[in-house]
N, C-alpha and C positions, 0 to 999 in steps of 0.2 A: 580123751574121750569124755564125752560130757554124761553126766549124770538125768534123766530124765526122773521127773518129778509129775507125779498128779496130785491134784488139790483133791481133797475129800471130803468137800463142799458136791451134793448128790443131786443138785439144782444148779443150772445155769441164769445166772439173769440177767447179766449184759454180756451176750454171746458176740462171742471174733470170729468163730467159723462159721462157712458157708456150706452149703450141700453139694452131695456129689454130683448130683444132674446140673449144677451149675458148672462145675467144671467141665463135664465131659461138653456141654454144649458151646463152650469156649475153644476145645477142642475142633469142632467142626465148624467154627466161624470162621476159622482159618483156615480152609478150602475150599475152592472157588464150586461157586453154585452149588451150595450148601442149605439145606433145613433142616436144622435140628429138631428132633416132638418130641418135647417129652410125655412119656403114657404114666397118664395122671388126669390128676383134677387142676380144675382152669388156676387156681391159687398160685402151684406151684409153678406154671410158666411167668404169670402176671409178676410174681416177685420176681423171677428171674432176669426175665424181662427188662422191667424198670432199673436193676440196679447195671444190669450191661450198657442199656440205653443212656444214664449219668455216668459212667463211667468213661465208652468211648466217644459219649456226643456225637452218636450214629445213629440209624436204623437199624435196630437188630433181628431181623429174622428169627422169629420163634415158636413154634406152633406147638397145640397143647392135643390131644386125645380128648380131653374135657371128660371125662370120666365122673359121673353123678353118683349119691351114693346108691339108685339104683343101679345102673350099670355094676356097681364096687359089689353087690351080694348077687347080680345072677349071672355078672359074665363082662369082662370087658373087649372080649375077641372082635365082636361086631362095631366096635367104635375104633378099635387100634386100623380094621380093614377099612370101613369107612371114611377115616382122616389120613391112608395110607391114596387111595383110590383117588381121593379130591386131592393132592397134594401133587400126585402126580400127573392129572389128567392139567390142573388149573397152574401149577407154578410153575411146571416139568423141572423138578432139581439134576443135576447127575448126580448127588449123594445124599442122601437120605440118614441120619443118626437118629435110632431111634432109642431113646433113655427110659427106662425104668423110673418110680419114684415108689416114694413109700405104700401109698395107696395099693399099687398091684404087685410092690414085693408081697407084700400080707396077706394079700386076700388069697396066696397059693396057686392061680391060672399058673397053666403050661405056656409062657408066653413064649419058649422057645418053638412049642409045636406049633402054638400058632401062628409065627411066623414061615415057619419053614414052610405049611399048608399055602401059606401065601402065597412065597416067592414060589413054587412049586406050579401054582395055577395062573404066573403070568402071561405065558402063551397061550393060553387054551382065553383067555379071557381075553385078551387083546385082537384074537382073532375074531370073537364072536361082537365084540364090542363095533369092530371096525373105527377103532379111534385111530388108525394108521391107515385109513386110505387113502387120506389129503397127502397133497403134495408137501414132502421132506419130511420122508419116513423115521429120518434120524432124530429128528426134532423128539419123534415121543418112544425114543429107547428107554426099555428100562434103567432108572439108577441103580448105583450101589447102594445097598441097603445094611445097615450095620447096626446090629443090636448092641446095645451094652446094657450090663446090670451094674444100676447104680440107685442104692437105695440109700435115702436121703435120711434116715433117721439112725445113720451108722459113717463114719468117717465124716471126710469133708473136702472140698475143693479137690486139694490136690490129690487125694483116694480115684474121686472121679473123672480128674484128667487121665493121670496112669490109666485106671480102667480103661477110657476110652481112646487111647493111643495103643495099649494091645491090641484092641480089638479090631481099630482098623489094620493094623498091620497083620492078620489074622487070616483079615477079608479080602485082604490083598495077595498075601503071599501065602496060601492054605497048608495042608500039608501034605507031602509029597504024591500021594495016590488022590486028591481027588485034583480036578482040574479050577482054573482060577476062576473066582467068583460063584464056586459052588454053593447052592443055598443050602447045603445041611452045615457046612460050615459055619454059614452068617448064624443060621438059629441056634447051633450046638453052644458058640461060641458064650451066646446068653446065659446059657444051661451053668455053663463051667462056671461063669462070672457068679452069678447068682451064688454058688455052692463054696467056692473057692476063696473067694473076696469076702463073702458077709462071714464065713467064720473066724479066717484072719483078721477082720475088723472087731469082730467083736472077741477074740483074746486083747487085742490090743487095748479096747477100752475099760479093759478090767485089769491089764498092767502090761506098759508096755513091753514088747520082745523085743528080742536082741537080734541084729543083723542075718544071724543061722539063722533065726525060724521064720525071718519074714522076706525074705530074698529067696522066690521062686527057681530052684533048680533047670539048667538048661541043659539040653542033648549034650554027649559029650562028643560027638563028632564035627562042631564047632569051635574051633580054637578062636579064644576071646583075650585082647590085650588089654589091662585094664590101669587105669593110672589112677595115683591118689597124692591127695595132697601133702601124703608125708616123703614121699619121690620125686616131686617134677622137679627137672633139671631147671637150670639157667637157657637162657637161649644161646645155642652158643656161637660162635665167629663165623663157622664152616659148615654146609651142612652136610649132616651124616650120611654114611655112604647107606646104601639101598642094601639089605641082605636079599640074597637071594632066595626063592623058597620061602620066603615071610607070609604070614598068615596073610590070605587076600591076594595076595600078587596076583595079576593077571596078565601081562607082559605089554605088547605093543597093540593088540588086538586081538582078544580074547572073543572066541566063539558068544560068550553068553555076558559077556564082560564092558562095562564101559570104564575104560582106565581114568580117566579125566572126572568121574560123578560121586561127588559124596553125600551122604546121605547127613542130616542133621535132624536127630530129632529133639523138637523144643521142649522145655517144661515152661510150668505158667509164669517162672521168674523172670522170663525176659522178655522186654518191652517190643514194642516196635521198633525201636532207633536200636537195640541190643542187634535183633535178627539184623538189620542192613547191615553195621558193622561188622556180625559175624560173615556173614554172606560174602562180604567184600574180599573180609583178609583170606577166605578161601580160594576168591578169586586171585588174587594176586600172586596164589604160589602154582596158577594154572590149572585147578578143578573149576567144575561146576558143581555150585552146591545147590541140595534139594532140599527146601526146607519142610518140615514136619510138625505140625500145621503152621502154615506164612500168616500170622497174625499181621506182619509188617505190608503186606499189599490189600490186608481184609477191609483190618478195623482199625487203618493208622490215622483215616480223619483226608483220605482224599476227597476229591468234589466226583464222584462218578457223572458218566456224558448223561446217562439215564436211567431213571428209576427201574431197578426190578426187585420180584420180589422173595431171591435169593441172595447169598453174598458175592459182590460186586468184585472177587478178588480171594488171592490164596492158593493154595498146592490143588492144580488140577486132578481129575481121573488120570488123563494121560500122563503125568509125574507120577505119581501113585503106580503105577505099571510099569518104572523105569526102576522103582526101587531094587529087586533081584541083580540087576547090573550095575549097582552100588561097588565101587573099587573099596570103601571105609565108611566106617560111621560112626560118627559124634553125638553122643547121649548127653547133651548139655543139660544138666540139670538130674537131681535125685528121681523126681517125680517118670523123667525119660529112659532111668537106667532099665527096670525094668522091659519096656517096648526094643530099647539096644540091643540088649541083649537076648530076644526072640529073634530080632530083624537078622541080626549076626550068625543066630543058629540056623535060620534059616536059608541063608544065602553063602555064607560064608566069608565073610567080608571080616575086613577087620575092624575091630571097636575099639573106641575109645571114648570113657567115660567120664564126667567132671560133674563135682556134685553141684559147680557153679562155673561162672567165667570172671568172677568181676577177682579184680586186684591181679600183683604182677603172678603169685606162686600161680595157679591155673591158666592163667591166659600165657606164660612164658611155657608152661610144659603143652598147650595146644598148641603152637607155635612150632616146638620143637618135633611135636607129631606129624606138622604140614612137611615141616623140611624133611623130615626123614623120609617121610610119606614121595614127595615130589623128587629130593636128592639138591633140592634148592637153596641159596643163602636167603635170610630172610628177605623183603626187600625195604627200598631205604625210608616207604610209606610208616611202615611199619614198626620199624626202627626208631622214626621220629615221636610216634606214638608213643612207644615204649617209655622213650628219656621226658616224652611232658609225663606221663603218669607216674614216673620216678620222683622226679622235681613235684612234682603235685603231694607225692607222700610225704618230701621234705618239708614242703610248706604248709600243706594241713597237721603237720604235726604241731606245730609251734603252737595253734589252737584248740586241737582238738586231741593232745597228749594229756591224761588225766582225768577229763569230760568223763562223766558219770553218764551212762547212756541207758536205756531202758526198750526194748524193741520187741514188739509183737506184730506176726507176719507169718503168714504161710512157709513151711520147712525150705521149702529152697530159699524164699526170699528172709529170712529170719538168718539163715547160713553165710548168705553172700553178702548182704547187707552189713551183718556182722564181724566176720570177718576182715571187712575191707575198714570197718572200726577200728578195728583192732589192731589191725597192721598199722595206727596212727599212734597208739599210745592211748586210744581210748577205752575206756573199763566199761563191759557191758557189767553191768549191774544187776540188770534181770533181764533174762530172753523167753518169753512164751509163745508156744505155738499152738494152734486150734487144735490137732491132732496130731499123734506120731508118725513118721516115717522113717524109715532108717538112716537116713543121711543125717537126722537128728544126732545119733549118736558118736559120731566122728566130728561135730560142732566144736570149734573150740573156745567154749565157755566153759564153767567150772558144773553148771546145771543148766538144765530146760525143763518148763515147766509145762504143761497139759492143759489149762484153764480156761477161762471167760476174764471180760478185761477188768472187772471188778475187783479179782484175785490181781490181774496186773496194775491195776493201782494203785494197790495197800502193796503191794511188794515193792514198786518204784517210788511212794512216798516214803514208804524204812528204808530203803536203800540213798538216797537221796539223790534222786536222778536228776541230771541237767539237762538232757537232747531225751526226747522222746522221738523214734521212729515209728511207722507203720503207717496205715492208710486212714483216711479220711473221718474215719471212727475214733479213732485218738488224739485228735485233735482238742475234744473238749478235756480230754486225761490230761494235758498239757497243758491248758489253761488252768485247770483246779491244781496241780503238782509247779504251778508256776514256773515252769522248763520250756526249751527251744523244743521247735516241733518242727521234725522233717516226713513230709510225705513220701512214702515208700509204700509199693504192695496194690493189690485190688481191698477192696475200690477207693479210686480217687474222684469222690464227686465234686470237691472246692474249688479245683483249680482246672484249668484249661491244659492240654497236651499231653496228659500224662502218657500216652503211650508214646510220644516225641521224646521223653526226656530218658535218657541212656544210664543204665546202673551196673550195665557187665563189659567186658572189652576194655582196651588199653582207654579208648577216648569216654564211655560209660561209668565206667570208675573214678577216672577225673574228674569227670560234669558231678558225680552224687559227693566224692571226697567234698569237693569243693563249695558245690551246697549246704553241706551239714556243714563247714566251716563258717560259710557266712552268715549261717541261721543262728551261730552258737556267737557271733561277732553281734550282730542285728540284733538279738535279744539281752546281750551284755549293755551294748550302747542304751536300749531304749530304757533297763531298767535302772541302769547308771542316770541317766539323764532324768526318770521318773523320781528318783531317790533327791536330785539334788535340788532339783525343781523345787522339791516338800521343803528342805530346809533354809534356801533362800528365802522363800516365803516368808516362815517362820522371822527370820533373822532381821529382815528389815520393816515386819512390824513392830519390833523395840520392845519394850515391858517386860525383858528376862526369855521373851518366848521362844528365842532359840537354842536356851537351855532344854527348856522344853520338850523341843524338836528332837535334839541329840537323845534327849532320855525315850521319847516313844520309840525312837528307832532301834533305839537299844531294845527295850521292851519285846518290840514286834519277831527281832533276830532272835530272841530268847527264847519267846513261845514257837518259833518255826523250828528250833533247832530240839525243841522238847520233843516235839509232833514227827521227828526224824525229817525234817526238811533239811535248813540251808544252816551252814554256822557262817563264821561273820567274812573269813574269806571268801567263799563262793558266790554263784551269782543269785544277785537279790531277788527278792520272791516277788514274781507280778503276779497283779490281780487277777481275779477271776472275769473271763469275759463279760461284758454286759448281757450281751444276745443272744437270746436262749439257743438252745441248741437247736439245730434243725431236727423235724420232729419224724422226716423221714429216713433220714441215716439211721435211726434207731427202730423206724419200723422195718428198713430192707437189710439189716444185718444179718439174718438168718431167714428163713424161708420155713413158713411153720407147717407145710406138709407132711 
């Protein structure tokens, strides 16, 4: 169990987390005909915005309230109705997310009631309007409309995916006495968030909690299976016979039941190329799997036939409707256990939860869950999979047994990332994460830390880090700490595909094992090759000068190994990049609403 640590630095100034309305509206980009608003001021979408837009080298659909600071002291109900009204008459979504931000946490509006007045008055104004008397009345159906409280000046990212994965599964699947898609629902739902969430967040950023007090309590009339990584079996030869009467069972053809549908809900740690993988191996033991939200058909970088101006792709309305006849469900990810284990209470299904998928311990005990689940042997797809990512551990070991590594990343991605380190022989040295969650605490590092990357700098330069992971932001930390640098996490604005390149499943675990090995190969060679360069030089201009040479180098290895850098075994210190840093990585790293 890892130790959680906060810095007691009371100022952030090169901040690693992002806002919750970011996340939650990541949440709903991965559902088809989707607009996310968030209700705020134009700042907080424009940042939003921008860094989604360089990340999946997409069009992101995003709309703002725009919220002035008049609007902010006498009411912002008439602008949330106003950008609800144009939204619908002009883009017609089928689902609507509408987020919170800091601006209208504070100012106290009843933004639940105001919603509920809303959805309350759709027919009555639809009729007077006559915006349904054209031909193809279904065209301007009401959407789902789904509130979430996500204030931005408390948690981070993945606070606000959770948030907003409850809450559609809320919208979805209500509770028992009202009927589906009830609007006291959608508004109440805001209510609870708001009250629920911001206190939890805010014990947490005053020290974090322990798993008991931050792991919401579920009905106890849902029996919940739950796997962890100090359990998962091996996969094994045969598969397991079926008990009978096992939580979920639904037989050959269940009145309410679809036996073949499982339900997966994603957290923000997996890619696009993660979800098709996952999706596959569900396939192949003869489910159909429903993804929760499908970032992999949203925002993976297809060419869509033509432009609209909702998302082109992702887990329909009518998926979303099919969830209740869920046979299982798969909480991939810390961030998802929470929404798992609602979906499970409410339907009855069996769960099964993993705080990640990447490396063989998680992805062999899912594996084991399909078979038991189906009564099937694995198949030989599968199988082959398995023996590369084995043979893959063998082989990145030989490089990356030792390696000194340093990694900051959102709590799933910091967990799975790490861990699959780990299983190499590699020593994380320092793990930070923007905010707590509780999958933090079952991490297997020694500590995690709370911070901003500044703190993770001065921590990775004492430790004497070799591979720096994280996203796109650490990049220059790696340059100044003279270390291998592996891109992992949101956001990756450097490179091309990031949501293409796989970091969970048997064949995602091999593509990143095998990355960080050739990034920590690639930066040996160039500093090897930079190092000999210097002293050839030196050497065949004559005059004693490559005595010379030998002694700066020595010199230079002394003061780096003073500074807790490098001693003379390790790999040698590269320079500091010429090119400044990009000026807008640093302004979209946080969102100053």
């Amino acid at each position: 169990m890892a130790r959680i640590v906060t810095t007691e630095r009371g100022a952030t100034i090169d901040p690693l987390k992002h806002s919750q309305p970011l996340g939650a509206a990541m949440v709903f980009l991965g559902l088809a005909g989707s607009m996310p608003i968030m209700h705020g001021s134009m700042g907080c979408a424009s940042f939003a915005k921008a860094l989604l837009t360089r990340h999946f080298n997409e069009p992101i659909p995003l709309q703002t309230t725009a919220i002035s600071e008049v609007t902010a002291v006498f009411g912002s109900g008439e602008s949330m109705v106003a950008t609800l009204d144009a939204i619908r008459k002009k883009q017609r979504p089928e689902i609507i997310g509408l987020l919170t931000t800091g601006v209208t946490e504070v100012s106290g509006e009843d933004i639940g009631g105001q919603l509920r007045a809303y959805l309350a008055a759709w027919a009555d104004a639809d009729a007077d309007t006559g915006a349904a008397a054209e031909a193809g009345v279904e065209a301007d159906a009401a959407p789902l409309i789904v509130g979430v409280s996500t204030p931005d000046f408390i948690g981070g990212l993945s606070d606000g995916w959770s948030a907003a994965l409850e809450a559609l599964i809320r919208a979805v699947i209500p509770a028992d006495e009202l009927v589906l898609g009830d609007p006291d629902e959608l508004a109440e739902d805001l209510d609870d968030r708001a009250e629920g969430r911001t206190a939890l967040l805010a014990a947490s950023a005053a020290s974090p909690p322990r798993p008991a007090d931050a792991v919401r309590a579920i009905p106890a009339a849902a029996s919940v299976r739950t796997t962890t990584a100090h359990t998962h079996p091996a996969v094994p030869d045969q598969p397991v016979t079926r008990r009978s009467g096992a939580t979920g069972e639904t037989g050959s053809a269940g009145e309410e039941g679809t036996p073949d549908l499982v339900a997966v809900l994603a957290g923000p740690g997996l890619t696009a190329a993660d979800l098709d993988e996952l999706a596959e191996l569900i396939r192949s033991f003869g489910f159909t799997p429903l993804l929760v939200p499908d970032l992999s058909s949203s925002v993976d970088g297809h060419l869509a036939p033509a432009w609209q101006p909702t998302t082109t792709g992702g887990t329909t309305v009518a998926d979303l409707r099919r969830l209740p006849r869920a046979r299982a469900v798969v909480a991939a990810g810390g961030c998802a256990a929470p929404a798992g284990e609602l979906l499970a209470a409410r339907t009855g299904a069996r769960l099964f939860t993993h705080p990640h998928l990447s490396g063989l311990t998680e992805m062999d005990a899912l594996v084991s869950e399909l078979m038991s689940l189906s009564a099937r042997t694995a198949p030989t797809m599968v199988r082959r999979a398995r023996e590369r990512l084995a043979d893959g551990l063998l082989d990145a070991h030989f490089v990356l047994g030792g390696v000194r590594v340093a990694i900051a990343a959102e709590p799933d991605t910091l967990v799975a990332a790490g861990s699959l380190l780990r299983d190499v022989g590699a020593e994380i040295v320092t793990a930070m994460a923007p905010t707590y969650a509780p999958v933090l605490d079952d991490a297997p590092f020694d500590e995690v830390v709370l911070g901003d990357l500044t703190e993770f700098t001065t921590r990775a330069r004492a430790a004497g880090a070799q591979l720096v992971v994280g996203s796109s932001h650490l990049r220059e930390v790696a340059h100044r700490l003279g270390a291998a640098y592996l891109p992992v996490g949101f956001p990756i604005v450097d490179r091309l595909g990031a949501a293409l390149a796989g970091t969970a499943g048997y064949t995602g675990s091999l593509r990143l094992l095998l990355d960080a090995a050739n990034r920590v190969l690639d930066h040996t060679a160039a500093s090897h090759g930079a190092a000999s360069h210097g002293t050839a030089g030196h050497g065949t201009a004559g005059h004693g000068t490559g005595g010379h040479s030998a002694a700066g180098h020595g010199t230079a290895s002394t003061e780096s190994a003073a500074s807790g850098g490098w001693s003379e075994t390790d790999l040698p210190h590269q320079a500091r990049a010429t090119a400044d840093p990009d000026e807008l990585d640093d302004l979209f790293q946080e969102s100053p609403c």
